[in-house]
MDTraj code that builds the backbone (N, CA, C; nanometers):
import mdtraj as md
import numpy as np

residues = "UNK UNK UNK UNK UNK UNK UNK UNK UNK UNK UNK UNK UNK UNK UNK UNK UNK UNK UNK UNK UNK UNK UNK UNK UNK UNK UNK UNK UNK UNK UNK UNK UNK UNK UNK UNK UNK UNK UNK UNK UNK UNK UNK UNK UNK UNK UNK UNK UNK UNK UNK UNK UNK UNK UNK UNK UNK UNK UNK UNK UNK UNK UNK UNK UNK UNK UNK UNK UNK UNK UNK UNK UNK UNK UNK UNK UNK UNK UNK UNK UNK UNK UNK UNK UNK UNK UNK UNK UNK UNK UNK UNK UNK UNK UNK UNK UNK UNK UNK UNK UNK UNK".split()
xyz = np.array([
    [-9.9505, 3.6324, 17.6552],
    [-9.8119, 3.6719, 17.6463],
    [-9.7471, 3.6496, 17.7823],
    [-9.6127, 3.5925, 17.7671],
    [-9.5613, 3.5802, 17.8887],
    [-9.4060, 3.6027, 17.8519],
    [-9.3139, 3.6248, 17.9890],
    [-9.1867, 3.7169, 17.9732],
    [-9.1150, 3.6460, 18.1176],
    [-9.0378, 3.6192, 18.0573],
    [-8.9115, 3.5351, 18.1441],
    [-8.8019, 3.6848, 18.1924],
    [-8.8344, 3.7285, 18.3272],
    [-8.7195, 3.7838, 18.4142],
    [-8.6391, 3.7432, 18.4214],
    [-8.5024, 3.8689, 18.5101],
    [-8.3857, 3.7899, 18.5583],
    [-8.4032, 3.8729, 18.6914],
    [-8.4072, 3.8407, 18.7799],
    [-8.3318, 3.9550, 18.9312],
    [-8.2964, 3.8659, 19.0382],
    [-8.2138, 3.9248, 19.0844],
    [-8.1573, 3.8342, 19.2143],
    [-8.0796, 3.7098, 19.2047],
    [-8.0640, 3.6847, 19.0475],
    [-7.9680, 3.5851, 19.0549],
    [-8.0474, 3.4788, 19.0236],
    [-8.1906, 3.4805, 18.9647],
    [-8.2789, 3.3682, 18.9532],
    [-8.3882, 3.4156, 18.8340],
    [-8.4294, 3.3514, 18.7239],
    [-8.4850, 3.3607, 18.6763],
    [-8.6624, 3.3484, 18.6760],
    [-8.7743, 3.4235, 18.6650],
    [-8.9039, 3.3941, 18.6835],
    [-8.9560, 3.4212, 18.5642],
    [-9.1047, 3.3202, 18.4900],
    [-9.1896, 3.3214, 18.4314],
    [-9.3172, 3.3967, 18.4479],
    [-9.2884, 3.5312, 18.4209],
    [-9.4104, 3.6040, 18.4450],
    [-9.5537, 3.6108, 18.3333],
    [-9.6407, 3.6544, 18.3771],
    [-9.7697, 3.7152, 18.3411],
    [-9.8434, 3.8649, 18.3963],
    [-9.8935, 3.9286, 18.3020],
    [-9.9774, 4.0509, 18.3560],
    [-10.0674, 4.0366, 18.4787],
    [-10.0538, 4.1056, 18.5372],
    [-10.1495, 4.1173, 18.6773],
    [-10.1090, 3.9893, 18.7895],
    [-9.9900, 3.9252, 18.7628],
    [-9.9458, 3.8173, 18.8454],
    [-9.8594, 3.8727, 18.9651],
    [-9.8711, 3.8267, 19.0795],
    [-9.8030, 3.8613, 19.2052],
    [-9.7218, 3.7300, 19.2038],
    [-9.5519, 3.7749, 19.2215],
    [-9.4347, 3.7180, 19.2951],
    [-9.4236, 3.7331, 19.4146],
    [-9.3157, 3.6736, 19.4664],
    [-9.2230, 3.7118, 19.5705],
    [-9.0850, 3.7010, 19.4852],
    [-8.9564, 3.7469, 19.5049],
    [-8.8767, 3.8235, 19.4559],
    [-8.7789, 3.8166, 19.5476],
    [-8.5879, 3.7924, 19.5180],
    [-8.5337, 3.8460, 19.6381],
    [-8.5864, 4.0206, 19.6060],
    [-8.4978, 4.0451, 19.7790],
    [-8.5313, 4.2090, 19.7948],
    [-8.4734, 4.2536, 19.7211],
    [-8.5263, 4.3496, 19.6800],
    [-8.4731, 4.5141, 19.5946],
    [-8.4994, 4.6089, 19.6837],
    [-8.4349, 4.7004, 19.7185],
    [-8.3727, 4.8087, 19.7660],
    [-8.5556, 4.9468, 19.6450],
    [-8.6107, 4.9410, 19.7077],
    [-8.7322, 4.9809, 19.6778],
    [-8.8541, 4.9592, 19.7832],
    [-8.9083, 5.1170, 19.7422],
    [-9.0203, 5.0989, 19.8737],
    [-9.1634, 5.0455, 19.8367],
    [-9.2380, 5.0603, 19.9203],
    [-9.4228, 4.9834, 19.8794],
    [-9.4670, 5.1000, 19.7475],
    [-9.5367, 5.0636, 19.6853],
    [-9.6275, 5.1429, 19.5456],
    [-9.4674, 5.2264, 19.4489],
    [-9.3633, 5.1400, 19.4582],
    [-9.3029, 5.2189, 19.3710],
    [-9.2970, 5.1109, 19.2146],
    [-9.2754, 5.1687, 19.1457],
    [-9.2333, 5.0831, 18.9950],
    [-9.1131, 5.1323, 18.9732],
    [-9.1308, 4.9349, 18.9604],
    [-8.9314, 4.9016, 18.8707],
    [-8.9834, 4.8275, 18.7667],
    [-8.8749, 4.8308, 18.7120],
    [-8.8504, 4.7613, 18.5438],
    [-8.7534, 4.6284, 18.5947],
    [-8.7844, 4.5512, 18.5000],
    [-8.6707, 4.4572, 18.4637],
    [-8.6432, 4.4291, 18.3071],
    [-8.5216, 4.3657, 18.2799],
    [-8.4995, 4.3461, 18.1768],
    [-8.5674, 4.2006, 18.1310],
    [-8.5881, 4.1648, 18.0183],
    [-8.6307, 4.0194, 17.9723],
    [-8.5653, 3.9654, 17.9290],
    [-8.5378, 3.8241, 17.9636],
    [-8.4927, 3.7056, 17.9131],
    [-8.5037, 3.6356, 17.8272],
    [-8.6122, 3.6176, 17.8128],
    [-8.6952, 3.5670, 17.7162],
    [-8.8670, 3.5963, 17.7278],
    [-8.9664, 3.6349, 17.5661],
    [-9.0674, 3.6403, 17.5668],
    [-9.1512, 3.5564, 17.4979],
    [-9.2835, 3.5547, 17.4868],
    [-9.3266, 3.3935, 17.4490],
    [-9.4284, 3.5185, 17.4159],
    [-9.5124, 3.4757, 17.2623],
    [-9.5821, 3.5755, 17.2342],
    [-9.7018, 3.4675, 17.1423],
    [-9.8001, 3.4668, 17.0608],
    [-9.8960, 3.4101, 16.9770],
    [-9.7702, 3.3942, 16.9022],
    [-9.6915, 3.4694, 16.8397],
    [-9.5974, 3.4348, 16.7422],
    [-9.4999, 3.3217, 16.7422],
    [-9.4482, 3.3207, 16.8881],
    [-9.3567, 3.2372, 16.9285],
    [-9.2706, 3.3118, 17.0105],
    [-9.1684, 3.2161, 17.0245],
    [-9.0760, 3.2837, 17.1504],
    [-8.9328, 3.3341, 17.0818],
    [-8.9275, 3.4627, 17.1517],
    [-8.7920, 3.5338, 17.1076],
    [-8.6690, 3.5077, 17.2568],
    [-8.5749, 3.4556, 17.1963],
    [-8.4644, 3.4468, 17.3192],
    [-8.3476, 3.5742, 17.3136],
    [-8.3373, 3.5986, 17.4096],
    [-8.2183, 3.7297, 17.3645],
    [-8.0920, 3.6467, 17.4100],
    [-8.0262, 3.7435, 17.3858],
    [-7.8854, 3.7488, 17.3803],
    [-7.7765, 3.8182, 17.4870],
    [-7.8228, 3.8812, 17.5938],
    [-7.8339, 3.8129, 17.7203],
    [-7.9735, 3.8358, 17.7262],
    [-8.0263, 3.9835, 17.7047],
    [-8.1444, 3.9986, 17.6937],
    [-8.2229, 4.0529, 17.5595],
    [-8.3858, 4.0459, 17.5632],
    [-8.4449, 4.0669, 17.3893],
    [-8.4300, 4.2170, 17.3966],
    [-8.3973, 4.2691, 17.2652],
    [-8.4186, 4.4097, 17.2758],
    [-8.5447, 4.4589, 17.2552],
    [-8.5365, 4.5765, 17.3465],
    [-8.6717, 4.6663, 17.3323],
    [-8.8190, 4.5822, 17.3919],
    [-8.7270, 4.5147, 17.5277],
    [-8.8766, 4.4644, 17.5507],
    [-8.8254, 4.4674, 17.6809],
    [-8.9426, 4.5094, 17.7440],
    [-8.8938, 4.5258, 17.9433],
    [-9.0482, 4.4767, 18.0226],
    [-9.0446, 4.4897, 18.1092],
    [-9.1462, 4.4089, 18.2353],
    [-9.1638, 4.5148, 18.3242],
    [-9.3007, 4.5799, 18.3456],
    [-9.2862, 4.6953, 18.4562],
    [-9.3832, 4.6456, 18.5626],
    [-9.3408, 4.6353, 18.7045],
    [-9.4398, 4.5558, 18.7975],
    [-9.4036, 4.6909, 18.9562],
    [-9.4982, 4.7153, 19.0147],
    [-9.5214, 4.8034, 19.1018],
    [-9.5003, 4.6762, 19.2484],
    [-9.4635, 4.7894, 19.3339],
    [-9.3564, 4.6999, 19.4616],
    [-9.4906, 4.7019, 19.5597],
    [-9.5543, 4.5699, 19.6026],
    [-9.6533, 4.5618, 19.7166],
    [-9.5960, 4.5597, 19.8437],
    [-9.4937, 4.5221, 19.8666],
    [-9.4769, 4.5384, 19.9901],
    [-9.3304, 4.4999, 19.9997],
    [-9.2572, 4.4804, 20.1266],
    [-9.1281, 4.3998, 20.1680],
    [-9.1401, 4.3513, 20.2884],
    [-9.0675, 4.2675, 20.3115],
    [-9.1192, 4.1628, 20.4009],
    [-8.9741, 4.0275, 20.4532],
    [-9.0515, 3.9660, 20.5040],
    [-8.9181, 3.8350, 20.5783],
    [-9.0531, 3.7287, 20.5529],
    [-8.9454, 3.5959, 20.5061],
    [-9.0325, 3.5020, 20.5262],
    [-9.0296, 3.4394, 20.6196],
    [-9.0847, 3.2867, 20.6278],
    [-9.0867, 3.2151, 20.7248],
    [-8.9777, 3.1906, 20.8248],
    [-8.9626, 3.1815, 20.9378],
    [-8.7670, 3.1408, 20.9983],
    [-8.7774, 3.0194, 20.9892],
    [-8.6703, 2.9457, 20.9377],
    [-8.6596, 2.8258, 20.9359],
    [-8.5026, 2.8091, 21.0367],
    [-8.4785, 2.6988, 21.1071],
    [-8.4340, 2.6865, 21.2221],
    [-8.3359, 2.5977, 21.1672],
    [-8.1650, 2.6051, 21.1789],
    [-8.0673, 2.5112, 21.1542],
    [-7.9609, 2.4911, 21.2679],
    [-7.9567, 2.3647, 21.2722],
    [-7.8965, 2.3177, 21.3709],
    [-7.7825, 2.2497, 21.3567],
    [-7.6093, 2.2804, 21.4208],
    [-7.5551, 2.1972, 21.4075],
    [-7.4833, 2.1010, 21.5347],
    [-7.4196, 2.0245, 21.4796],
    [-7.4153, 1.9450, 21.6129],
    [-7.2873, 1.8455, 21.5785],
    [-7.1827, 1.8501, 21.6692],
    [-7.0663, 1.7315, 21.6613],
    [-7.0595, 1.6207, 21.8197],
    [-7.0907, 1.4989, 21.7277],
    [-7.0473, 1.4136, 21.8205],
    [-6.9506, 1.3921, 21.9324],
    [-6.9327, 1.3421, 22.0511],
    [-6.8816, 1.3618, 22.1647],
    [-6.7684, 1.4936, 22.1727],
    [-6.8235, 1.5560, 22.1417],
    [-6.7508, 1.7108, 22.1364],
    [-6.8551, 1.7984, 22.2604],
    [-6.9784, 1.7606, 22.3052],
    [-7.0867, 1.8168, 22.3250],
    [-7.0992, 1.9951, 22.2933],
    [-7.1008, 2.0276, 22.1689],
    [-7.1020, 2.0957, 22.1032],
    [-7.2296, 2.0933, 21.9903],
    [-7.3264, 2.1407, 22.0308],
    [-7.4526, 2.2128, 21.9511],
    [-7.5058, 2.3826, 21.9682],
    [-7.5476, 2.3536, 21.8314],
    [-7.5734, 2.5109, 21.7963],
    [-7.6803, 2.5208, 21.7246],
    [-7.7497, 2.5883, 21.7542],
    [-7.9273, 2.6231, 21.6464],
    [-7.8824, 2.8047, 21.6523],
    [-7.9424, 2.8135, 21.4881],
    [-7.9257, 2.9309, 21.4624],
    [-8.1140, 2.9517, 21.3943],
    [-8.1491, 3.0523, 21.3717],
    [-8.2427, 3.0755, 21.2886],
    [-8.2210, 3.1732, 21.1610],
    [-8.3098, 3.1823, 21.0632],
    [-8.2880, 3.2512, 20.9447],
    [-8.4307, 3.3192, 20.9289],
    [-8.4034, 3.4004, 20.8529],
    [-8.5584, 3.4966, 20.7541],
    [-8.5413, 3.5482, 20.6997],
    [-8.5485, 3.4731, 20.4927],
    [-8.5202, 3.5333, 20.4190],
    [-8.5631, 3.6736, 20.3624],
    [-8.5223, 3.8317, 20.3408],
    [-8.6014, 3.8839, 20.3057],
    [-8.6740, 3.9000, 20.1504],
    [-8.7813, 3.9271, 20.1534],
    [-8.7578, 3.9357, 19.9958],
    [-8.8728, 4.0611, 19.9573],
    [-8.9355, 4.1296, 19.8544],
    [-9.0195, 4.2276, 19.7741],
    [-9.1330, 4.1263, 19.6846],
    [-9.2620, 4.1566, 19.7524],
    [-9.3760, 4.0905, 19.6841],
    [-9.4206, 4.2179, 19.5601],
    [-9.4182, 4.1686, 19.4482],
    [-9.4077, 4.2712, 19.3354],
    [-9.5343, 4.2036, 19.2393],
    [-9.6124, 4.3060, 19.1864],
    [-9.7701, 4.2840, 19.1107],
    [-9.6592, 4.3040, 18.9258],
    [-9.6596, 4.2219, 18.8572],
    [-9.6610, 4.3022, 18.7517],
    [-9.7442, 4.3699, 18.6098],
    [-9.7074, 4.4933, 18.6358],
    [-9.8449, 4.5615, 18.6178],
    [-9.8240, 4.5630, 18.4094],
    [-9.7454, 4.5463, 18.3384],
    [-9.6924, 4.5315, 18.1792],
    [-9.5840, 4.4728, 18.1912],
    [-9.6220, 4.4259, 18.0335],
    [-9.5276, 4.3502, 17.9582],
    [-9.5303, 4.3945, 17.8544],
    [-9.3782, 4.4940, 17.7854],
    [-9.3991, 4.5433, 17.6687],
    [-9.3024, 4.4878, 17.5493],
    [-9.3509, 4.4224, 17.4241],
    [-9.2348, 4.3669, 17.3716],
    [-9.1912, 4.4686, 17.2786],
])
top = md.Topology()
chain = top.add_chain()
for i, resn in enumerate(residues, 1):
    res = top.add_residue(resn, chain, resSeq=i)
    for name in ("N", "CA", "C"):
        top.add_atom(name, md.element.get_by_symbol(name[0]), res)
traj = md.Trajectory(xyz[None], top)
Protein backbone atom coordinates (compact mmCIF):
# COMPACT_ATOMS: atom_id res chain seq x y z
CA UNK A 1 0.00 0.00 0.00
CA UNK A 2 1.16 3.31 -0.82
CA UNK A 3 -0.35 7.06 -0.25
CA UNK A 4 0.44 10.14 -2.16
CA UNK A 5 0.87 13.37 0.41
CA UNK A 6 0.50 16.96 0.03
CA UNK A 7 2.70 19.47 2.44
CA UNK A 8 4.64 22.32 1.65
CA UNK A 9 3.37 22.92 -1.57
CA UNK A 10 4.74 19.57 -3.09
CA UNK A 11 3.45 16.38 -3.40
CA UNK A 12 5.30 12.87 -2.03
CA UNK A 13 4.81 9.07 -2.68
CA UNK A 14 4.92 7.48 0.53
CA UNK A 15 5.31 3.96 2.18
CA UNK A 16 5.18 2.53 5.85
CA UNK A 17 8.34 2.75 7.77
CA UNK A 18 9.86 5.12 4.93
CA UNK A 19 11.98 8.22 5.95
CA UNK A 20 11.55 11.72 3.95
CA UNK A 21 12.85 14.94 4.11
CA UNK A 22 9.93 17.40 3.98
CA UNK A 23 9.77 21.28 3.84
CA UNK A 24 9.74 22.39 7.63
CA UNK A 25 6.75 22.10 9.78
CA UNK A 26 6.63 24.07 12.74
CA UNK A 27 6.94 20.68 14.99
CA UNK A 28 9.42 19.32 17.34
CA UNK A 29 11.72 15.81 17.27
CA UNK A 30 9.36 12.48 18.36
CA UNK A 31 6.19 14.42 17.79
CA UNK A 32 3.29 12.97 15.34
CA UNK A 33 1.55 14.77 12.57
CA UNK A 34 -0.98 13.68 10.18
CA UNK A 35 -1.36 14.56 6.69
CA UNK A 36 -4.08 14.47 4.46
CA UNK A 37 -3.98 12.04 1.19
CA UNK A 38 -3.97 12.67 -2.23
CA UNK A 39 -4.15 9.82 -3.55
CA UNK A 40 -3.93 5.93 -2.35
CA UNK A 41 -2.82 2.92 -4.33
CA UNK A 42 -4.06 -0.23 -2.58
CA UNK A 43 -4.13 -4.36 -4.04
CA UNK A 44 -7.49 -2.99 -5.18
CA UNK A 45 -6.37 -0.13 -7.11
CA UNK A 46 -6.01 3.44 -6.77
CA UNK A 47 -8.55 5.84 -5.27
CA UNK A 48 -8.01 9.66 -6.32
CA UNK A 49 -9.77 12.22 -4.17
CA UNK A 50 -11.23 15.16 -4.77
CA UNK A 51 -8.93 17.40 -3.39
CA UNK A 52 -8.39 14.75 -0.96
CA UNK A 53 -9.74 10.68 -0.40
CA UNK A 54 -12.02 10.59 2.41
CA UNK A 55 -11.32 8.91 5.58
CA UNK A 56 -7.88 8.13 4.80
CA UNK A 57 -4.83 10.04 6.47
CA UNK A 58 -0.88 9.29 6.80
CA UNK A 59 0.53 9.45 10.41
CA UNK A 60 4.52 9.78 10.41
CA UNK A 61 6.48 10.84 13.74
CA UNK A 62 9.03 14.02 13.34
CA UNK A 63 12.96 12.68 13.48
CA UNK A 64 14.46 15.57 13.57
CA UNK A 65 14.82 19.36 11.89
CA UNK A 66 17.52 20.44 10.30
CA UNK A 67 19.22 22.81 7.23
CA UNK A 68 20.51 21.31 4.27
CA UNK A 69 23.41 21.64 2.27
CA UNK A 70 24.44 25.71 1.53
CA UNK A 71 24.57 26.06 -1.84
CA UNK A 72 26.37 29.35 -2.92
CA UNK A 73 24.77 32.00 -5.64
CA UNK A 74 26.45 34.42 -7.28
CA UNK A 75 25.62 37.43 -9.15
CA UNK A 76 27.56 39.48 -11.28
CA UNK A 77 27.13 42.55 -14.00
CA UNK A 78 29.48 43.28 -16.58
CA UNK A 79 31.71 46.42 -16.54
CA UNK A 80 29.64 47.66 -13.69
CA UNK A 81 32.32 45.84 -11.37
CA UNK A 82 29.59 44.80 -9.33
CA UNK A 83 29.53 41.11 -7.79
CA UNK A 84 27.75 39.52 -5.13
CA UNK A 85 27.74 35.81 -3.62
CA UNK A 86 25.14 35.12 -1.25
CA UNK A 87 24.65 31.63 0.41
CA UNK A 88 21.42 29.62 1.22
CA UNK A 89 20.23 26.52 3.66
CA UNK A 90 17.19 25.16 3.00
CA UNK A 91 15.38 24.16 6.16
CA UNK A 92 13.39 21.27 6.19
CA UNK A 93 11.73 18.13 8.96
CA UNK A 94 13.11 14.51 8.32
CA UNK A 95 9.77 12.59 9.14
CA UNK A 96 9.55 8.35 9.55
CA UNK A 97 6.06 7.46 8.48
CA UNK A 98 4.88 5.40 10.98
CA UNK A 99 0.72 4.43 9.14
CA UNK A 100 -1.18 4.56 6.45
CA UNK A 101 -4.82 4.33 7.15
CA UNK A 102 -7.36 4.07 4.29
Amino acid sequence: MYAVIQTGGKQYKVTNDEVIFIEKLDAEANDTVTFDVVALGTDDGIKVGTPFVDGAKVTAEVVKNGKGKKIRVATYKPKKNEKRVMGHRQPYTQVKITSIEA
